[in-house]
KOLNUDREN-714080 format. One record per residue: residue number from 1; residue in one letter; x, y, z negated of N, C-alpha, C in turn. Coordinates in pm, 1 decimal, decimal comma. Example, Ala and Ser with C-alpha at 12.3 -4.5 7.8 and 13.67 -1.06 7.14 Angstrom:
<atoms>
    i  aa       npx       npy       npz      capx      capy      capz       cpx       cpy       cpz
    1   A    1319,0    -569,0    -780,0    1230,0    -450,0    -780,0    1320,0    -330,0    -780,0
    2   S    1285,0    -225,0    -708,0    1367,0    -106,0    -714,0    1290,0       3,0    -787,0
</atoms>
This chain:
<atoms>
    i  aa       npx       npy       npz      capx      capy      capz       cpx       cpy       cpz
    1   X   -1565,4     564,6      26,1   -1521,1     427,1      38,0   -1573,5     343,4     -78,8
    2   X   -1588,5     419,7    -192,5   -1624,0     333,3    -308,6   -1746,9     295,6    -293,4
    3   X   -1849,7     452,1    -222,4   -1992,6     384,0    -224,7   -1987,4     229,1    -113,0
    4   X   -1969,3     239,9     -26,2   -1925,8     120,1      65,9   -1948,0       1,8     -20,5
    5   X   -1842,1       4,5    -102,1   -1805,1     -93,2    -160,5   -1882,3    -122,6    -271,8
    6   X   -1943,0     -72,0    -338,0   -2117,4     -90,8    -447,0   -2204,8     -99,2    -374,2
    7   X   -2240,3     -52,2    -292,5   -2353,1    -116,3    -196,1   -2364,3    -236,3    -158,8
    8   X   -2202,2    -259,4    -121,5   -2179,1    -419,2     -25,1   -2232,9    -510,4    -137,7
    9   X   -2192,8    -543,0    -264,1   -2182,4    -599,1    -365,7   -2374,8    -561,7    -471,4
   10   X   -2397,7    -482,0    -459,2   -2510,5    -439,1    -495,0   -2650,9    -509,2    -418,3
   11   X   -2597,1    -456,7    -283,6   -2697,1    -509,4    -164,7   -2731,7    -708,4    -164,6
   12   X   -2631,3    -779,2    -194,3   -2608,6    -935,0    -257,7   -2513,9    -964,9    -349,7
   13   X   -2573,3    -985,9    -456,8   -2474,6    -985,8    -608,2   -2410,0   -1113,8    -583,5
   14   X   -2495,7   -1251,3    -496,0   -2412,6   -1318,0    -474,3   -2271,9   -1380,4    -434,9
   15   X   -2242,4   -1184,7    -336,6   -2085,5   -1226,7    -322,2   -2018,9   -1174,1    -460,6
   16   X   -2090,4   -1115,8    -526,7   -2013,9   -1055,9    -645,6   -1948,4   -1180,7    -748,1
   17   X   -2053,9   -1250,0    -735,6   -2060,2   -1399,2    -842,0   -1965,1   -1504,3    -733,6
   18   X   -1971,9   -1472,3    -589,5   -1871,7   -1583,9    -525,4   -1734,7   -1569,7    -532,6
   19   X   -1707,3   -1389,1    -538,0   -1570,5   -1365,3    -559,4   -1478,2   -1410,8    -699,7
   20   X   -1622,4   -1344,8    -799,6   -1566,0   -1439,5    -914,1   -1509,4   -1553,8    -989,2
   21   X   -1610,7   -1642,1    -917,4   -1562,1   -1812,2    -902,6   -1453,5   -1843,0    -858,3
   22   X   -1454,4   -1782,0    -735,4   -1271,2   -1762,8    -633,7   -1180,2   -1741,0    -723,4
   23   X   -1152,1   -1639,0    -816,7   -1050,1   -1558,5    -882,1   -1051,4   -1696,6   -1005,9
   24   X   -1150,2   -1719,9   -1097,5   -1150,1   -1826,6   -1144,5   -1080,7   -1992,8   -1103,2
   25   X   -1157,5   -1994,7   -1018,5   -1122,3   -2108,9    -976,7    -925,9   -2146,2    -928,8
   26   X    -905,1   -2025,1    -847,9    -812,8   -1971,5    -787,0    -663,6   -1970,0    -888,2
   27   X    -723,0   -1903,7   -1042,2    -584,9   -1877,5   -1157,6    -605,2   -2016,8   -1262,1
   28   X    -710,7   -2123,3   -1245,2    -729,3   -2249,1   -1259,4    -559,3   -2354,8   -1225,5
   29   X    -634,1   -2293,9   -1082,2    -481,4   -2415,6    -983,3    -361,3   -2382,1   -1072,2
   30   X    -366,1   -2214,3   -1022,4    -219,7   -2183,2   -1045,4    -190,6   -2204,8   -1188,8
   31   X    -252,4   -2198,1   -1315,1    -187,2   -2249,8   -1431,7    -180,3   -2367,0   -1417,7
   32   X    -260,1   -2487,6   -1386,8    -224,3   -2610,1   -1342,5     -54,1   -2637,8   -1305,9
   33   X     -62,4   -2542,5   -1200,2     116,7   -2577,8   -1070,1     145,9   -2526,4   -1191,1
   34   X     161,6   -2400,6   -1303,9     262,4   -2321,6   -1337,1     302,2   -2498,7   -1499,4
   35   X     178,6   -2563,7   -1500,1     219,1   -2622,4   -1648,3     295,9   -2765,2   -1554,1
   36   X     257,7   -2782,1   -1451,4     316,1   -2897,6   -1388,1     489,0   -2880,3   -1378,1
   37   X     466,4   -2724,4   -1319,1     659,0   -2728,2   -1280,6     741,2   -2715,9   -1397,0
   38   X     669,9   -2650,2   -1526,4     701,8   -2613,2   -1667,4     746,7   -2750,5   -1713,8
   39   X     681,3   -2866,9   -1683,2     725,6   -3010,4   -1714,0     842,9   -3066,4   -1662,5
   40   X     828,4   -3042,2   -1521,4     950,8   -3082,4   -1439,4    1082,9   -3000,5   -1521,0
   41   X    1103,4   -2864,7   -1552,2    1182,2   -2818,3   -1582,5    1250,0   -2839,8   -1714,2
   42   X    1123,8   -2887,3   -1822,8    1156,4   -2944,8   -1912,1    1238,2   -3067,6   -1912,8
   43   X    1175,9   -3146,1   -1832,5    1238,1   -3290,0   -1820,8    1372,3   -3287,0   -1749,9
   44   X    1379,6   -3215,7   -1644,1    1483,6   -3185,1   -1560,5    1607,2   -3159,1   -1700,9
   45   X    1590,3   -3075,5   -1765,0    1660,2   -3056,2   -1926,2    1686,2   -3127,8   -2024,0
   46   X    1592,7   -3247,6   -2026,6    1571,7   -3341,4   -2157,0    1693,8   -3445,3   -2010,3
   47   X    1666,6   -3452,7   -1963,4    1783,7   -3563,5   -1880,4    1871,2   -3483,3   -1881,3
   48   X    1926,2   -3418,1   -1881,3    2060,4   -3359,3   -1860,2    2104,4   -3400,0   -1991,9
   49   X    2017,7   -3344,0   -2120,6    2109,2   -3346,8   -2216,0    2111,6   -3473,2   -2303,3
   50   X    2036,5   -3611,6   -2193,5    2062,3   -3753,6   -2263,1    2165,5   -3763,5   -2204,7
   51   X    2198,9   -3694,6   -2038,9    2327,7   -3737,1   -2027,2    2495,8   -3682,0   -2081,7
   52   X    2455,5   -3594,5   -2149,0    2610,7   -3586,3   -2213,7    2620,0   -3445,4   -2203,8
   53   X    2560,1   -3363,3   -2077,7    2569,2   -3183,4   -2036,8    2497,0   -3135,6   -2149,0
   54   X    2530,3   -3029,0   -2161,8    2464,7   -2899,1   -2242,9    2376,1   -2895,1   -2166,3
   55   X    2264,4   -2931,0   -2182,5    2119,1   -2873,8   -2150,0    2103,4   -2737,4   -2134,4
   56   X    2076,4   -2679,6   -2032,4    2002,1   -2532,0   -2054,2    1876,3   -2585,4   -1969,2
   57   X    1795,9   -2382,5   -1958,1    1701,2   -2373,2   -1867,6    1701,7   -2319,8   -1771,3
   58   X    1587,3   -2447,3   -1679,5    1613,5   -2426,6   -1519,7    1499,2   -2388,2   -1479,2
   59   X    1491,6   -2317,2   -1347,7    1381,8   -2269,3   -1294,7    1359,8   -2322,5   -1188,9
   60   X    1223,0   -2339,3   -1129,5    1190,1   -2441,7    -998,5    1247,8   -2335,5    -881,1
   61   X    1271,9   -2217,5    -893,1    1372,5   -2207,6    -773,0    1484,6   -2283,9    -750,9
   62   X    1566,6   -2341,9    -911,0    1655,0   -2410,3    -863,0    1655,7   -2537,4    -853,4
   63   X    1505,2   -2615,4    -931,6    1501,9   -2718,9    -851,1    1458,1   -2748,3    -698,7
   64   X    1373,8   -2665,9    -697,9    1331,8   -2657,5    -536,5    1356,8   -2578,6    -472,5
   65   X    1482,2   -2544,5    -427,2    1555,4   -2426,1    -365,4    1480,2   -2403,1    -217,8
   66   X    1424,8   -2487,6    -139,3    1314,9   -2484,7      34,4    1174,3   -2428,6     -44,9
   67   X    1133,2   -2441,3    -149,2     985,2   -2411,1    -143,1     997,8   -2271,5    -194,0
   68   X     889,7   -2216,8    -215,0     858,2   -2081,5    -244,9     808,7   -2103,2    -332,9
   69   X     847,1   -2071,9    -429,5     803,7   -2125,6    -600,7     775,7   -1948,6    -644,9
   70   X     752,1   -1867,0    -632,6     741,9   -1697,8    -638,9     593,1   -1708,5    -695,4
   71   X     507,2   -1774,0    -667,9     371,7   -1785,4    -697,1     369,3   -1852,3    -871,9
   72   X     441,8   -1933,5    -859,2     415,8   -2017,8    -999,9     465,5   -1952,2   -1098,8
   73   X     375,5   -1924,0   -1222,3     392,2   -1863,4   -1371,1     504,5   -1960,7   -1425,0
   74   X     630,2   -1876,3   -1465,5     686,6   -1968,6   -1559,6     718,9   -1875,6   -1708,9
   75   X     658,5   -1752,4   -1744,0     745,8   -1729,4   -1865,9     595,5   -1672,6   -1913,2
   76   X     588,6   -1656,1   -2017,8     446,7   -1602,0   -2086,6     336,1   -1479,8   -2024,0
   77   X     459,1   -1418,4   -1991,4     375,7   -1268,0   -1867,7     320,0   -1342,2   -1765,1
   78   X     348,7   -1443,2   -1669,8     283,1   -1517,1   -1588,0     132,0   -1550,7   -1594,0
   79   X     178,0   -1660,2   -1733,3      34,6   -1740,1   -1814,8     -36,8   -1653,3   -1832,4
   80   X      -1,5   -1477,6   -1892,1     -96,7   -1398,5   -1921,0    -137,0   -1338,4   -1782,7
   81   X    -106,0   -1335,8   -1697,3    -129,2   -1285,7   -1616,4    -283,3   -1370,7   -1549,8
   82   X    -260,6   -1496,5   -1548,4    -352,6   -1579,4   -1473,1    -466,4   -1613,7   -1598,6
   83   X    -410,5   -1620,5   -1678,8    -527,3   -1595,1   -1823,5    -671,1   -1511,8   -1760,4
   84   X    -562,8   -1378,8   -1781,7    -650,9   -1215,0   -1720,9    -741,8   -1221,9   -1593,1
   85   X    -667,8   -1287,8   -1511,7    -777,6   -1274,5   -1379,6    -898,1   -1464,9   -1386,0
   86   X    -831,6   -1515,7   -1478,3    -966,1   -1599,1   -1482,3   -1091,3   -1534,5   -1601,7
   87   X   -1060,1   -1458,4   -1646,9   -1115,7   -1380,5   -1758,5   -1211,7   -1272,6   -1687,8
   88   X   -1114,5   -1230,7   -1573,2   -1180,4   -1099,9   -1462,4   -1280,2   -1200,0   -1413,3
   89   X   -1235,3   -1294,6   -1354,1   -1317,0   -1346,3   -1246,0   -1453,3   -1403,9   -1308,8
   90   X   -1469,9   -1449,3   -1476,1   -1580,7   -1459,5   -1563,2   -1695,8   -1387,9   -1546,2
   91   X   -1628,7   -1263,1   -1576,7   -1670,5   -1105,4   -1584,3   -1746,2   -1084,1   -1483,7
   92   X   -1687,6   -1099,2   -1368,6   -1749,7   -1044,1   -1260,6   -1904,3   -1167,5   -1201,4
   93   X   -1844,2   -1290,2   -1209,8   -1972,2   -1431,8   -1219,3   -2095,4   -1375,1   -1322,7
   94   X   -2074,3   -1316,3   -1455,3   -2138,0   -1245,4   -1520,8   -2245,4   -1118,0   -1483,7
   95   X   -2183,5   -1029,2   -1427,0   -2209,3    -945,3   -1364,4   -2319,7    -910,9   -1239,7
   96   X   -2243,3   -1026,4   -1162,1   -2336,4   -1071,4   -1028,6   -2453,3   -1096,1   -1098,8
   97   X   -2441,9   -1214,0   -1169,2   -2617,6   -1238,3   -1221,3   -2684,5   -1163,3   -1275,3
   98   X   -2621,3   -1063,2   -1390,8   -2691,5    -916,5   -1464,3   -2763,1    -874,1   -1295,5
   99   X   -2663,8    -815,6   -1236,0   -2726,3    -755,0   -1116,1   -2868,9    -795,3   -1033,4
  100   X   -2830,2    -959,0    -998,0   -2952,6   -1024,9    -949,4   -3078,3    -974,0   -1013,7
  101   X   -3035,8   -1026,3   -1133,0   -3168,5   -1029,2   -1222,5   -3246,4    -889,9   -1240,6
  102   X   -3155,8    -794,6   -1229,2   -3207,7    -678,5   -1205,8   -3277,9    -634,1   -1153,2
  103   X   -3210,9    -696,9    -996,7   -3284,4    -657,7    -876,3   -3424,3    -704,9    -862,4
  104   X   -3412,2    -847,5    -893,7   -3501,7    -939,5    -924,5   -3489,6   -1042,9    -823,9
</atoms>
């Protein structure tokens, strides 16, 4: 199965370098959504505690209890997480072209 799978990628490095971009592009958005809702939650907090409540912290499950917020990074393991696969997805854009060039 593995050879399969080096061949596929071997045979046109270009999908190697397209998948990469994907994974890139892809943990881009999601730190984007994860620093957008990180704001909301902040602010959601900074109003509470102009109004008179003890401020704590909230999570966009509980501001947005209908959406599926499961995707969005909110605590540092997240951020590192989407860090890592835009880092992978570098790697591999990298890679593809070593390969090309190889091939020629």
């Amino acid at each position: 199965m593995y050879e399969m799978l080096i061949e596929f990628f071997v045979a046109r490095p270009g999908r190697l370098s397209a998948m990469g971009r994907a994974a890139f592009h892809l943990s881009g958005i999601v730190l984007l959504v994860g620093l957008c809702g990180r704001i909301a939650t902040v602010g959601v907090s900074a109003i509470q505690g102009m109004g008179g409540a003890k401020p704590y912290e909230t999570s966009l499950a509980l501001l947005y209890p209908s959406l599926p917020t499961w995707w969005v990074p909110e605590s540092f393991l997240g951020y590192g997480a989407c860090v890592l696969v835009a880092v992978l997805g570098l790697l591999l854009v990298q890679m593809g072209k070593a390969i090309d060039r190889a091939i020629g």
